[in-house]
DODRENMI-77624 format. One record per residue (C-alpha): residue in three letters; y, z, x. Coordinates in steps of 0.02 Angstrom, whole numbers, padded with zeros to 5 digits, always signed. Layout:
// DODRENMI-77624
AlaYZX;...
// end
This chain:
// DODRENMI-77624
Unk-00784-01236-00119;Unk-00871-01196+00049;Unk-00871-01275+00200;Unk-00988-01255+00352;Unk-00887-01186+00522;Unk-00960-01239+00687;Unk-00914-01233+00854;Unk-00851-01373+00927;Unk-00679-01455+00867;Unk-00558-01405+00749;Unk-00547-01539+00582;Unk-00362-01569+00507;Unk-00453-01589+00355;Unk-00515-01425+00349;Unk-00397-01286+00408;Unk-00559-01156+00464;Unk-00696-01291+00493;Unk-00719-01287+00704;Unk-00863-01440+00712;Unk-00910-01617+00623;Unk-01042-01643+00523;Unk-01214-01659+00621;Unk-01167-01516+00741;Unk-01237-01364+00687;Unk-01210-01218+00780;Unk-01334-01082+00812;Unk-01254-00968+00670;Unk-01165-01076+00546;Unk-00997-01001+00479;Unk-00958-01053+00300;Unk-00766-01032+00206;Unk-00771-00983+00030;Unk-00622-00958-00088;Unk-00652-00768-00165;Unk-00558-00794-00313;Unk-00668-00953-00368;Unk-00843-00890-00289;Unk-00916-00746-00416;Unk-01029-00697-00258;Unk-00874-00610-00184;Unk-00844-00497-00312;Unk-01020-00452-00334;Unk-01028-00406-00130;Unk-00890-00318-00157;Unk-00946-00200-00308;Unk-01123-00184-00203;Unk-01054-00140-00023;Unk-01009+00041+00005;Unk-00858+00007+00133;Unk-00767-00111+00011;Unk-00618-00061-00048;Unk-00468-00094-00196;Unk-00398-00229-00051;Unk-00554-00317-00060;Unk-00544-00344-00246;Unk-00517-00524-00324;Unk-00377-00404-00418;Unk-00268-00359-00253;Unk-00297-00550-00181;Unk-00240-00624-00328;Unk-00066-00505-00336;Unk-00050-00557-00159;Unk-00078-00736-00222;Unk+00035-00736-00365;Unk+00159-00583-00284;Unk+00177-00676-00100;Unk+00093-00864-00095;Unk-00012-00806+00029;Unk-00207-00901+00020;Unk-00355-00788+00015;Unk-00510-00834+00109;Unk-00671-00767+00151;Unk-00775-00813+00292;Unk-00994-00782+00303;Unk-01120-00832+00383;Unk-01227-00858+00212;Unk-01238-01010+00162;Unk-01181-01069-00019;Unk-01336-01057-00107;Unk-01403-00899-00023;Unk-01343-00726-00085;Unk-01184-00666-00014;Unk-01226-00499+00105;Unk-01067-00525+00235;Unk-00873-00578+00236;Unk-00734-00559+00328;Unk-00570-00574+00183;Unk-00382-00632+00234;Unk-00259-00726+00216;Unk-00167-00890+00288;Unk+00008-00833+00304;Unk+00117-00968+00344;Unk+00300-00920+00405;Unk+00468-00992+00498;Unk+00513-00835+00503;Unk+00361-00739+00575;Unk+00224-00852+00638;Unk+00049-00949+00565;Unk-00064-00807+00565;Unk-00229-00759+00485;Unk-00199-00564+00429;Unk-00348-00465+00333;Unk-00252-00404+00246;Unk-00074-00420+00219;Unk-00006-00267+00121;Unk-00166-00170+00146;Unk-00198-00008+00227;Unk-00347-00048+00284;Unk-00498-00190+00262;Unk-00664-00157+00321;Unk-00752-00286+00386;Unk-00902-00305+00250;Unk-01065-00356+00335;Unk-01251-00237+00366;Unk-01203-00255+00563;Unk-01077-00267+00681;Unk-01152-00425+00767;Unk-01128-00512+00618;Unk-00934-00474+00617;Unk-00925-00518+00796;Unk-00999-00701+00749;Unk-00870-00707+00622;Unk-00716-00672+00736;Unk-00758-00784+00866;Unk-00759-00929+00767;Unk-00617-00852+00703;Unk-00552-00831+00878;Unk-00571-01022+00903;Unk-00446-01063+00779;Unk-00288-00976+00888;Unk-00363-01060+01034;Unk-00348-01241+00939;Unk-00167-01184+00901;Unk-00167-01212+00716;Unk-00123-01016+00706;Unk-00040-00908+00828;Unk-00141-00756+00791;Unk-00296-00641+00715;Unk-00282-00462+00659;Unk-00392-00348+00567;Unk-00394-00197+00500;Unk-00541-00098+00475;Unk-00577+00079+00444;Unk-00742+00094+00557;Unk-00777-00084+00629;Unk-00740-00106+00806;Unk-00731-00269+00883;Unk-00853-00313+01024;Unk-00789-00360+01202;Unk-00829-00538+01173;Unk-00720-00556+01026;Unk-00579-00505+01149;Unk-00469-00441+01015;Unk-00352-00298+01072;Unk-00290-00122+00974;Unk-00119-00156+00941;Unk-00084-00021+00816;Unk-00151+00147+00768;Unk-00112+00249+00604;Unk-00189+00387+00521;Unk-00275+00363+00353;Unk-00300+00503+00239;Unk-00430+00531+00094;Unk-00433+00713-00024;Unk-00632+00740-00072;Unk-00618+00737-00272;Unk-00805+00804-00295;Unk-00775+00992-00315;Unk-00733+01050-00477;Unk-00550+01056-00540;Unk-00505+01263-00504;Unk-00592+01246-00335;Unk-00487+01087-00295;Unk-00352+01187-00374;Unk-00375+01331-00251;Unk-00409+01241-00104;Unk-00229+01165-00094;Unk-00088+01249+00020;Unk-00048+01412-00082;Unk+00165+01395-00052;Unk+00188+01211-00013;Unk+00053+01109-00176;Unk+00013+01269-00287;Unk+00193+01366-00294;Unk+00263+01190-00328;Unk+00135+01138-00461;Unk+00193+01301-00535;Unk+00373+01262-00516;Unk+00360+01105-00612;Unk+00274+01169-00717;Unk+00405+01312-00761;Unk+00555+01151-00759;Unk+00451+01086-00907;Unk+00472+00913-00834;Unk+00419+00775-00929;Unk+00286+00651-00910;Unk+00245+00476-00926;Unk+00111+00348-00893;Unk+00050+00176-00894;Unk+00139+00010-00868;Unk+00272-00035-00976;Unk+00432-00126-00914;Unk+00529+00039-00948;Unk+00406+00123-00823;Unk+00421+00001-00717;Unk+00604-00011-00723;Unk+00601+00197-00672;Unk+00479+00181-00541;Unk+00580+00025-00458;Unk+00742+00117-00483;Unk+00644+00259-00397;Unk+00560+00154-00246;Unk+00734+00048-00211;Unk+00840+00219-00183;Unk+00692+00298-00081;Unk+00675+00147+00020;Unk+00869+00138+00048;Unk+00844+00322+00123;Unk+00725+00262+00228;Unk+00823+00114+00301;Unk+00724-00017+00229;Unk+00729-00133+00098;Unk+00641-00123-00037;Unk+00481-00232-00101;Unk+00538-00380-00204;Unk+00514-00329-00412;Unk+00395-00489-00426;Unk+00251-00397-00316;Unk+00228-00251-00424;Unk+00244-00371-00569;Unk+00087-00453-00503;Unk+00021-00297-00455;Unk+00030-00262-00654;Unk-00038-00433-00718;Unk-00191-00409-00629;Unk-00256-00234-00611;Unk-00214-00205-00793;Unk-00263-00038-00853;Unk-00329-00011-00673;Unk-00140+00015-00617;Unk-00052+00169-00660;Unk+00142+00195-00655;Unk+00175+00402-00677;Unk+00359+00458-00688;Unk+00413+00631-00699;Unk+00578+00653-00768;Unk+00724+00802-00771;Unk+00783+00784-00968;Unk+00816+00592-00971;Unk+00817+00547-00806;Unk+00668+00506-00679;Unk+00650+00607-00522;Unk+00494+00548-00438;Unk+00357+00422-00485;Unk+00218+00355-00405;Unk+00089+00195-00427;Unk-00097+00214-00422;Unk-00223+00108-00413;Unk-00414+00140-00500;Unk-00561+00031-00403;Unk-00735+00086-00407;Unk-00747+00269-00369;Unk-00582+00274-00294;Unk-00409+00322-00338;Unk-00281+00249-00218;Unk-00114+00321-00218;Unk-00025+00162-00168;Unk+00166+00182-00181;Unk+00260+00345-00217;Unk+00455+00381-00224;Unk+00577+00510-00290;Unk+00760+00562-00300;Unk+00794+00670-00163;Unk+00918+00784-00264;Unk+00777+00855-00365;Unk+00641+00864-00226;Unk+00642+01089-00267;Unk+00574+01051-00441;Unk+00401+00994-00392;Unk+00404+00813-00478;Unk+00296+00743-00364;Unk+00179+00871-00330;Unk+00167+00877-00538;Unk+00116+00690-00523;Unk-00010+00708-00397;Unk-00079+00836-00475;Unk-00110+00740-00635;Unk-00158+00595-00561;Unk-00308+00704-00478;Unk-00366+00795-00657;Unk-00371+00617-00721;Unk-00470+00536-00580;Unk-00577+00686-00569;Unk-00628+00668-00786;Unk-00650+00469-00723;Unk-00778+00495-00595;Unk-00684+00465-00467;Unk-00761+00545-00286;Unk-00587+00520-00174;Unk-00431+00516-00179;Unk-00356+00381-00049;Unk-00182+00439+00012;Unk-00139+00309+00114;Unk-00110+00253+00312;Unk+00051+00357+00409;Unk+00116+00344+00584;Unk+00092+00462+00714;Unk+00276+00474+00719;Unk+00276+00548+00523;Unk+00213+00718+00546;Unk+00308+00795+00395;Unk+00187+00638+00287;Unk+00044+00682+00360;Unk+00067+00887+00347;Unk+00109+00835+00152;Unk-00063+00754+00139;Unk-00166+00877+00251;Unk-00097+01000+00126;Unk-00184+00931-00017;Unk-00336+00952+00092;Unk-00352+00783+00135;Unk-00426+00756+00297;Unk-00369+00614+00414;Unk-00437+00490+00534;Unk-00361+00372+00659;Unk-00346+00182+00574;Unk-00343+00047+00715;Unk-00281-00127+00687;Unk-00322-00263+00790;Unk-00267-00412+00844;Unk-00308-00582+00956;Unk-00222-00612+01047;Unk-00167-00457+01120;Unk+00021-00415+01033;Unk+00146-00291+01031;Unk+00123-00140+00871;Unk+00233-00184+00717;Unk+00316-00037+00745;Unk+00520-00068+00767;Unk+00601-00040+00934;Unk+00739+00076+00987;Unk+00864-00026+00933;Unk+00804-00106+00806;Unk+00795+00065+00716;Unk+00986+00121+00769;Unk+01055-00048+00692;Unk+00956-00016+00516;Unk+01008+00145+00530;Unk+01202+00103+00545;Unk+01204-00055+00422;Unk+01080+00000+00280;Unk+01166+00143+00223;Unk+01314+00027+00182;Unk+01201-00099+00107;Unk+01217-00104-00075;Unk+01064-00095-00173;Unk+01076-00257-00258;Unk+01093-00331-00068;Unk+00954-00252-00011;Unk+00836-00288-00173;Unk+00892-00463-00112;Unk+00844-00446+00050;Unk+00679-00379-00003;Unk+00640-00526-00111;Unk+00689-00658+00032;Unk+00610-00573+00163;Unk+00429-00483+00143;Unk+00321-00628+00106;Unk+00360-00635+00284;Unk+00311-00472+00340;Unk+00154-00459+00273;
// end
């Protein structure tokens, strides 16, 4: 279903439709629902900034996993080839606010359009739907876009996303990773014999969940509810990888990967602390690249980390992947995500208390909020 988006007053009818019918505007701004529209997914297989969040795949886990409602707004109109959209989602929240967030869960979301006046007509009519007050706020959250002055939307945020270049061959890939901190560990685990596992069974799942609840505990946070990677699963398919390493019969590290395009995207990874010396992780990685590497794949996405992580972001540049600053953006202007002072010192006195099935709870009643 489209709709056309003008200028001039918000309908109640239509939650991103800004004038009546007989008003065009000088660039008309149309809504179309990506999951229903087969133009989306063709843009997105054709444009060379999108990304595994712009897949109908990821919007329909965040769909299913959250509630949230995918939308894509262009300035083509329905029967004219789709060459620009701006993808996000209505999240609606007591909690947290009425915001439009592209995208929720996502590292990053480029902007998909030939120019960057084209985005900027996008986000002011965007931009017109705060100032109605049916939402409280924009944000964005691409990788090279930057918002003209006009749009008026501020950086709130600023992380560091990091990529590993998968077209060398294997040994030189092999070679090129830190000699005492990827290679001596590849060779450790290697020595520990541990064993492997793949794909996306419930017993893999139940490992890797296991896995992600204890290392989220360690980092004073709850963990994602069970339901999202469930969705994650139901949708990606054969796309989505779960990896565990295990010491005899018990997992020590896993990780959750993501195939899309040329890309491999190392989404989620987690590990028991106890057996960090036996090179589980590193083992998985290192699979996980010999794998994308006989798939085609040309990079390796590692994911967004704070400027406040520097042992995360030594791990990554030690793979060789190279980094580069990740702005989000937002209208109007906010505060970063990021938790204050003491926000952090109560987590860090009450979570380590917490039981694990509390905080699984907590994680299921509370990130469809976050997001």
């Amino acid at each position: 279903m489209t709709h056309g988006i003008g200028p001039v007053e918000v309908h109640a009818s239509a939650g991103l439709s800004l004038a009546s019918k007989g008003k065009p505007s000088a660039a008309n701004v149309y809504e179309i629902d990506p999951l229903c529209d087969p133009r989306w997914e063709v843009l997105v297989n054709s444009h060379s900034q999108a990304s595994v969040f712009h897949s109908s795949n990821w919007l329909r886990a965040l769909q299913s996993g959250y509630g949230y409602e995918p939308v894509v707004v262009t300035t083509c109109p329905p029967e004219a080839t789709l060459t620009n959209g701006l993808v996000f989602c209505r999240v609606k929240s007591w909690l947290t606010g009425r915001r439009l967030v592209s995208l929720p869960f996502s590292d990053h979301c480029e902007p998909l359009a030939s120019n960057s006046a084209q985005l900027d007509v996008l986000l002011l009519h965007m931009r017109q739907l705060i100032d109605a007050g049916k939402w409280e706020y924009l944000e964005i959250r691409p990788t090279f876009y930057q918002p003209g002055p006009q749009t008026e939307l501020h950086k709130t945020s600023t992380y560091y996303f990091h990529s590993l270049d998968l077209r060398k061959g294997k040994q030189e890939l092999l070679n090129s990773f830190h000699k005492n901190c990827v290679q001596r560990k590849i060779r450790r685990a290697e020595r520990e014999q541990l064993h492997y596992e793949e794909g996306i069974s419930d017993n893999l799942l139940h490992k890797f969940y296991e896995l992600q609840v204890a290392t989220r505990h360690r980092h004073y946070l709850p963990p994602q509810p069970l339901s999202w990677f469930r969705a994650l699963i139901k949708t990606f398919g054969d796309d989505l990888k779960i990896r565990v390493a295990s010491k005899g019969d018990l997992p020590v590290a896993s990780i959750l990967t993501l195939a899309h395009k040329k890309s491999m995207v190392y989404k989620y990874g987690c590990s028991d602390v106890r057996f960090h010396k036996l090179g589980a992780m590193t083992l998985l990685l290192w699979n996980t690249i010999q794998e994308a590497k006989d798939k085609g794949s040309e990079q390796l996405e590692m994911g967004r980390s704070t400027s406040d992580n520097p042992g995360l972001i030594s791990f990554k540049e030690h793979w060789g992947a190279v980094g580069m600053p990740l702005n989000y953006w937002t209208y109007p202007p906010r505060h970063g995500a990021a938790l204050t002072t003491w926000e952090k010192a109560l987590l860090h006195r009450l979570i380590p208390f917490t039981p694990s099935p509390v905080l699984k709870l907590a994680g299921s009643l509370l990130y469809r909020h976050i997001g």
